[in-house]
KOLMARRO-19121 format. One line per 3 residues: for each residue x, y, z of N, C-alpha, C. Coordinates in steps of 0.05 Angstrom, whole numbers, plus 5000, padded with zeros to 4 digits. Example, Ala and Ser with C-alpha at 12.3 -4.5 7.8 and 13.67 -1.06 7.14 Angstrom:
KOLMARRO-19121
5264/4886/5156/5246/4910/5156/5264/4934/5156; 5257/4955/5142/5273/4979/5143/5258/5001/5157
This chain:
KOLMARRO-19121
0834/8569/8616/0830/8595/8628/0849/8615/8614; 0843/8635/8612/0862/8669/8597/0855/8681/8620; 0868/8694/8621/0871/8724/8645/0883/8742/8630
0860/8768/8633/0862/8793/8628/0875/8818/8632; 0869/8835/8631/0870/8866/8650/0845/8863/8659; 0843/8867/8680/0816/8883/8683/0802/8906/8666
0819/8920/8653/0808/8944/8636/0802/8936/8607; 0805/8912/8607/0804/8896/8577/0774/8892/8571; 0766/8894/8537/0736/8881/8532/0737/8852/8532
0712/8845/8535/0709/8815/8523/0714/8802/8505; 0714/8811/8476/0723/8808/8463/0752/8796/8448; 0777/8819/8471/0788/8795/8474/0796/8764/8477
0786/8770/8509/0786/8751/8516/0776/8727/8495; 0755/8730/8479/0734/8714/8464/0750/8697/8438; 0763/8725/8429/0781/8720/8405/0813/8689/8409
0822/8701/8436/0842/8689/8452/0831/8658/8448; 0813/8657/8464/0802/8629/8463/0787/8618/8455; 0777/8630/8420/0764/8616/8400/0767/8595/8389
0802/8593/8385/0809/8563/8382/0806/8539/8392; 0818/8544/8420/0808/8526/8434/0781/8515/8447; 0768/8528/8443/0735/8519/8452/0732/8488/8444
0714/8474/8469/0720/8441/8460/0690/8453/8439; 0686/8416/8432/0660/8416/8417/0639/8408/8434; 0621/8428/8428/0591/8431/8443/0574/8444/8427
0550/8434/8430/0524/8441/8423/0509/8467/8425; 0523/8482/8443/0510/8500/8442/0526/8521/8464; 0538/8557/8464/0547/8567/8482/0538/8596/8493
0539/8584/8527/0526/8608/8532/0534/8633/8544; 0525/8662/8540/0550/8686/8541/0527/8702/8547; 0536/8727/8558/0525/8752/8556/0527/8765/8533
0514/8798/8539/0511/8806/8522/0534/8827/8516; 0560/8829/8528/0578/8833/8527/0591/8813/8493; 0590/8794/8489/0602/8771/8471/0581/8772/8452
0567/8792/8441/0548/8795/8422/0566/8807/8403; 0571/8798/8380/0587/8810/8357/0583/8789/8339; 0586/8796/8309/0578/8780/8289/0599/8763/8282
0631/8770/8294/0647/8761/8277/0655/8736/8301; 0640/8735/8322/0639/8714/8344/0616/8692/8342; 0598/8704/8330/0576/8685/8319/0585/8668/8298
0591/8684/8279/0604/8671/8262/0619/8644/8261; 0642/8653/8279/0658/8631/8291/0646/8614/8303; 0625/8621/8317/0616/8590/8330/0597/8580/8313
0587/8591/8298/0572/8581/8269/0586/8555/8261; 0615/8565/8253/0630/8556/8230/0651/8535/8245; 0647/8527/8274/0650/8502/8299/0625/8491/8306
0606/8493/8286/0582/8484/8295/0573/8482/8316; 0572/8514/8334/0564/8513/8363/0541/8536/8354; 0520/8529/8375/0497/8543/8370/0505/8567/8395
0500/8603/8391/0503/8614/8413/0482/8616/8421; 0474/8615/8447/0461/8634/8458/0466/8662/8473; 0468/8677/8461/0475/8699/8465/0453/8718/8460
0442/8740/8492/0422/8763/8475/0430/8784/8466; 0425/8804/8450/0438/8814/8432/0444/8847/8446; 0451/8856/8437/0459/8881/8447/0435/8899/8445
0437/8917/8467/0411/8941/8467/0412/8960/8440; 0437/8961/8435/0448/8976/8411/0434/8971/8385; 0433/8938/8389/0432/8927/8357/0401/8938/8344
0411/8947/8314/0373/8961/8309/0363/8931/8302; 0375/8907/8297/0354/8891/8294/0358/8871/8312; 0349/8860/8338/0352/8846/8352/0360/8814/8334
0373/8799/8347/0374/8775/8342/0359/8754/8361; 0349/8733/8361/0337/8719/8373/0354/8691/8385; 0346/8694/8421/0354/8673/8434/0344/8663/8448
0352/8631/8459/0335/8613/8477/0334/8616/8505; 0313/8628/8511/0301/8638/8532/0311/8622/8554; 0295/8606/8555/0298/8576/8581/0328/8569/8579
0331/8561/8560/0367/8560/8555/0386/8574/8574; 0384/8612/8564/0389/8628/8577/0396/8628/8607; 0363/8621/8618/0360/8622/8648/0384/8595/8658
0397/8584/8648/0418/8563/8659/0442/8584/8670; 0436/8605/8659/0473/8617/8655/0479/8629/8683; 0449/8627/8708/0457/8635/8735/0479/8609/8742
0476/8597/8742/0501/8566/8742/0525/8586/8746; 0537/8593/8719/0554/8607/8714/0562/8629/8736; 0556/8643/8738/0552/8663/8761/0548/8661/8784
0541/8636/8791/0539/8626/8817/0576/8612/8827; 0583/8603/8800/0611/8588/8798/0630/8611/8805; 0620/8637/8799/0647/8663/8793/0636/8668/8826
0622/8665/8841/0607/8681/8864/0618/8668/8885; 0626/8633/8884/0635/8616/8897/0664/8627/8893; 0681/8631/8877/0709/8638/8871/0721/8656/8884
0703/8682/8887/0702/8706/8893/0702/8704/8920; 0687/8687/8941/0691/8683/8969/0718/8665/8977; 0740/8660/8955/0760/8658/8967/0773/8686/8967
0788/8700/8988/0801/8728/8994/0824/8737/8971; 0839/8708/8981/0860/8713/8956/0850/8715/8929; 0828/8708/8919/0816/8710/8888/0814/8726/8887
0787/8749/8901/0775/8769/8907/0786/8793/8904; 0810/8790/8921/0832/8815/8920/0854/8816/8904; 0854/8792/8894/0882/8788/8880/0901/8804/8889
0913/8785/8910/0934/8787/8924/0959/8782/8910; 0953/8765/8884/0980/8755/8877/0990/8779/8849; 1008/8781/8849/1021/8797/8823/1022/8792/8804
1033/8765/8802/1049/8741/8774/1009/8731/8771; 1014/8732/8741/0987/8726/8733/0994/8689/8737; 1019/8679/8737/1014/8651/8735/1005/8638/8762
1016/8663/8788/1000/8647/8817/0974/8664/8817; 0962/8672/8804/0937/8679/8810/0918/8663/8792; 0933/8654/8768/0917/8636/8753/0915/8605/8761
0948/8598/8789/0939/8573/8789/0925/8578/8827; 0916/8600/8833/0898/8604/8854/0871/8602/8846; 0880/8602/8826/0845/8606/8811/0834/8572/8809
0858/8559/8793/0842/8537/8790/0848/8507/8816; 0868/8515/8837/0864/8511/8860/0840/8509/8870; 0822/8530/8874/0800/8537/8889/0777/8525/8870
0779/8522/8841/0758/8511/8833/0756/8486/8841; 0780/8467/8833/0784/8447/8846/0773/8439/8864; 0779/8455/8885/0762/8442/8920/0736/8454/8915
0725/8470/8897/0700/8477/8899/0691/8456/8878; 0704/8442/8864/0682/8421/8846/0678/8393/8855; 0702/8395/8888/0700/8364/8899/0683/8371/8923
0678/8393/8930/0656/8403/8954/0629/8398/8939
């Protein structure tokens, strides 16, 4: 996990933890994490993105539809997180107790 600003792009974040990405077959992102120099990178870790491309882009890029539709998972995981109070509000100051509030709560949400 990295923790942000809230006022921060994705990008960051993306860059932060390009290294460490385990190895997988394939990763899935919004369209926020559309950039070439992030494709690239998972190119060149042999990870396939799925990622759809920006409204911006004049030439769309093409991605796996059905694939795609998995990434409510994802969102459902941040939705479950978010109904703990302390997450929600971030109550805590020190990014290190809010980061280990964070993975506290996943914890009992991956043994529930």
């Amino acid at each position: 996990m990295f923790l942000t600003a809230g006022n921060v792009s994705d990008y960051v974040g993306a860059r932060a933890l390009m290294g460490s990405l385990p190895k997988a077959d394939w990763l899935l992102a919004d369209r926020g994490y559309d950039a070439d120099w992030f494709r690239n990178g998972l190119k060149d870790m042999e990870i396939e993105p799925c990622i759809p491309s920006r409204k911006s882009r004049k030439v769309a890029i093409p991605h796996d539809r059905s694939r795609y539709k998995l990434r409510h998972k994802i969102e459902n995981m941040f939705g479950k997180l978010k109904d703990w109070r302390r997450i929600a509000t971030r109550y805590d100051r020190c990014p290190e107790l809010f980061l280990s509030a964070i993975a506290l709560a996943a914890t009992v949400l991956f043994w529930l």
